[in-house]
C-alpha positions in Angstrom: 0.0 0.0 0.0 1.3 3.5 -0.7 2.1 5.7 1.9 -0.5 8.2 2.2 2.3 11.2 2.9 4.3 10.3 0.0 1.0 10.1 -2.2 -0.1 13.7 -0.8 4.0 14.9 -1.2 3.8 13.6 -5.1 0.7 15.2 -5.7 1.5 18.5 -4.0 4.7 18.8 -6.3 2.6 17.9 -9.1 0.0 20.4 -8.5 3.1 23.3 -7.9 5.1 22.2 -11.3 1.6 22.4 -13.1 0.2 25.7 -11.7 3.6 27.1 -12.0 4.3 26.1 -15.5 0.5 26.5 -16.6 0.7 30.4 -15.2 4.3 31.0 -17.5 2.6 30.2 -19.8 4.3 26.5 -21.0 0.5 24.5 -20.9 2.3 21.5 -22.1 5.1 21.3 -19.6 2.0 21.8 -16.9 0.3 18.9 -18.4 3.9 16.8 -18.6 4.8 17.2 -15.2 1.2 15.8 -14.3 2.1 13.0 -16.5 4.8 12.2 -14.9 3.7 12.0 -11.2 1.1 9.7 -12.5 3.2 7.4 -14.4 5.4 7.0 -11.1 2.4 6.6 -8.9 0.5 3.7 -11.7 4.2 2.3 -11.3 3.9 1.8 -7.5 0.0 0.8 -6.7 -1.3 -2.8 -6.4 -3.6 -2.8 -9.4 -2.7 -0.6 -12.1 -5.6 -1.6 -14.2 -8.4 -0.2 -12.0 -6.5 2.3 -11.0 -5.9 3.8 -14.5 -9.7 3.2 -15.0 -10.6 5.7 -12.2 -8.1 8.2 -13.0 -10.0 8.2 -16.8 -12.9 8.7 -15.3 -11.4 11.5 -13.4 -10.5 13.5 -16.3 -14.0 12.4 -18.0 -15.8 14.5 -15.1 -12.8 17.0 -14.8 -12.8 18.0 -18.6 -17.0 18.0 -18.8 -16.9 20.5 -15.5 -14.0 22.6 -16.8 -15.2 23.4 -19.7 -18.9 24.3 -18.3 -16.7 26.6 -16.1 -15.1 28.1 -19.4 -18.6 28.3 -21.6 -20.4 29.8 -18.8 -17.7 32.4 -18.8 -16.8 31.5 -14.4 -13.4 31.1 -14.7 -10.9 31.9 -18.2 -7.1 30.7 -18.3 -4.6 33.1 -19.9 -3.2 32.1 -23.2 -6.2 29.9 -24.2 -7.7 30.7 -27.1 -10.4 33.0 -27.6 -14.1 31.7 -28.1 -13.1 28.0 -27.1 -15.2 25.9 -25.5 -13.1 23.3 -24.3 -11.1 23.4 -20.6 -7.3 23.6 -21.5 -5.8 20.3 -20.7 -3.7 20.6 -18.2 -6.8 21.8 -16.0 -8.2 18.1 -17.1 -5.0 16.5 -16.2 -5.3 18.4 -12.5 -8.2 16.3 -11.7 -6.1 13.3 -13.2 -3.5 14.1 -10.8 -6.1 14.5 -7.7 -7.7 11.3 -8.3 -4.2 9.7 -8.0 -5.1 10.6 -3.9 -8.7 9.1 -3.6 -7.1 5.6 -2.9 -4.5 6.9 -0.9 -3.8 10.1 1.0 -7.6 10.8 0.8 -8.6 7.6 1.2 -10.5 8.6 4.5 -12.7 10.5 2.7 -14.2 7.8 1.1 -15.8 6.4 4.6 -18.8 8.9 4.8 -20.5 10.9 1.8 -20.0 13.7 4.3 -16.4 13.7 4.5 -15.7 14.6 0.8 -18.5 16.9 0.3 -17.1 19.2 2.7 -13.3 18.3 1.7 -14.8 19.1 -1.9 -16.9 22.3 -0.9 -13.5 24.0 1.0 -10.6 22.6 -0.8 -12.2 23.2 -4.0 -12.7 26.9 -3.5 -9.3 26.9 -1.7 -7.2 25.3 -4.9 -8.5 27.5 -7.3 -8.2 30.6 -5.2 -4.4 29.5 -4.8 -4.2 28.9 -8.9 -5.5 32.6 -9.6 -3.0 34.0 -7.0 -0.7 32.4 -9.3 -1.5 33.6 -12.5 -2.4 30.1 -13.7 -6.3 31.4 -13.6 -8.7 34.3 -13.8 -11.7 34.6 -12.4 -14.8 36.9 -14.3 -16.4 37.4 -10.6 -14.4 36.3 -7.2 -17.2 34.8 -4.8 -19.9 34.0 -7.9 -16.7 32.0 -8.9 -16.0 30.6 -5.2 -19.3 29.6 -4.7 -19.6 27.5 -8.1 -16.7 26.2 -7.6 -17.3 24.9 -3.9 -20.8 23.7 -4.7 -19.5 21.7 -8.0 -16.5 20.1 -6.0 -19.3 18.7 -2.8 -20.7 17.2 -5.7 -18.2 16.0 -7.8 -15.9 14.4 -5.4 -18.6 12.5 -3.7 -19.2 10.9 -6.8 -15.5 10.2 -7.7 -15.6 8.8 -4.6 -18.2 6.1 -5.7 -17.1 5.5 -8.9 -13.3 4.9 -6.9 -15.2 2.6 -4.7 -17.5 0.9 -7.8 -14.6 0.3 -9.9 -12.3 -1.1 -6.8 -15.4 -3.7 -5.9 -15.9 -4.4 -9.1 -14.4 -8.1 -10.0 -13.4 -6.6 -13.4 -9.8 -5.9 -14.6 -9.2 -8.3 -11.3 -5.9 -10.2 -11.3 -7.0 -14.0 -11.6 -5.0 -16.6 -9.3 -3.7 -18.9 -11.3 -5.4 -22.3 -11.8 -3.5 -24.9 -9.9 -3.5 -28.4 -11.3 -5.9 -30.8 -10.4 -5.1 -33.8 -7.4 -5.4 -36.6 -9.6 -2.8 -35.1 -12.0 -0.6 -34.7 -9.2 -0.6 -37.5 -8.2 0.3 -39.4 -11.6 3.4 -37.0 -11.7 4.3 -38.0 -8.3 4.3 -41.6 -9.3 6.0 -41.4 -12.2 8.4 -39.0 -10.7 8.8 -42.1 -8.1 9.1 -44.5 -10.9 11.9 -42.6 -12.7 13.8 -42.4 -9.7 13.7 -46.0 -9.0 14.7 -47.3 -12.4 
């Protein structure tokens, strides 16, 4: 199991190198140094295979949020381009890199509803307000922003939350112990292994 300080310690030099990069205006070094945090952290888990599933799902919500944030005209990113829909993608990969904690350094979240809405509804807020203070963001209206913001995240992260759960239960993509030979076969090999030896 991964410790859950070194999970939080990757992702909080993830989020930095992103944010920083992402507000000098290199997007795809930002989305690169997510990358590689999550590489290094699919390296080190138990089951890769679900694990990669929930952090796809991850950036499914993230980029279908983001970019309601952008159309809606809530929050714009320097350097994106004008009249685009879409959330720039290292803003997707940020959720990417998040959900790379659900299983780990948040992991306690996951043992009442309660727990992530409010981790959602104040850390949220808290993340973005640190992103803006770093150039990385801009917001068109400070608290309408805030409060979007905080009462999307007690939403979403409940629900990645579930699906992190769902997809852990689920007996798909689960490694399968390997079949062991029945008794009656080894027992004729033991034989004949016997009978060899005493020729």
């Amino acid at each position: 199991m991964i410790n859950a300080i070194q999970n939080l310690t990757f992702f909080k030099v993830g989020w930095v190198a992103c944010v920083l990069f992402a507000a000098s205006g290199r997007p795809m070094l930002a989305s690169l140094s997510v990358a590689v945090v999550v590489l290094v952290h699919l390296a080190r888990v138990s089951n890769p295979a679900k694990e990669s599933l929930l952090l796809a799902a991850a950036a499914a919500m993230g980029l279908a949020w983001e970019s309601l944030m952008v159309a809606s005209g809530v929050i714009s990113y320097p350097g994106s381009e004008a009249g685009t829909l879409l959330a720039p993608l290292w803003i997707v990969a940020m959720w990417v890199l998040f959900a790379t904690t659900i299983n780990h350094g948040f992991r306690w979240a996951k043992r009442h509803w309660a727990y992530p809405a409010v981790l959602g509804a104040v850390g949220g807020p808290m993340a973005f307000s640190a992103g803006v203070g770093m150039g990385a963001a801009e917001f068109s209206n400070t608290f309408v922003a805030l409060s979007v913001i905080g009462i999307g995240w007690a939403v979403l992260l409940p629900l990645l939350c579930l699906l992190s759960d769902t997809i852990i239960d689920s007996p798909v993509l689960e490694a399968k112990p390997r079949a062991r030979k029945p008794q009656r076969v080894e027992g004729l090999l033991t034989a004949l292994g016997g009978v060899s030896r005493d020729v």
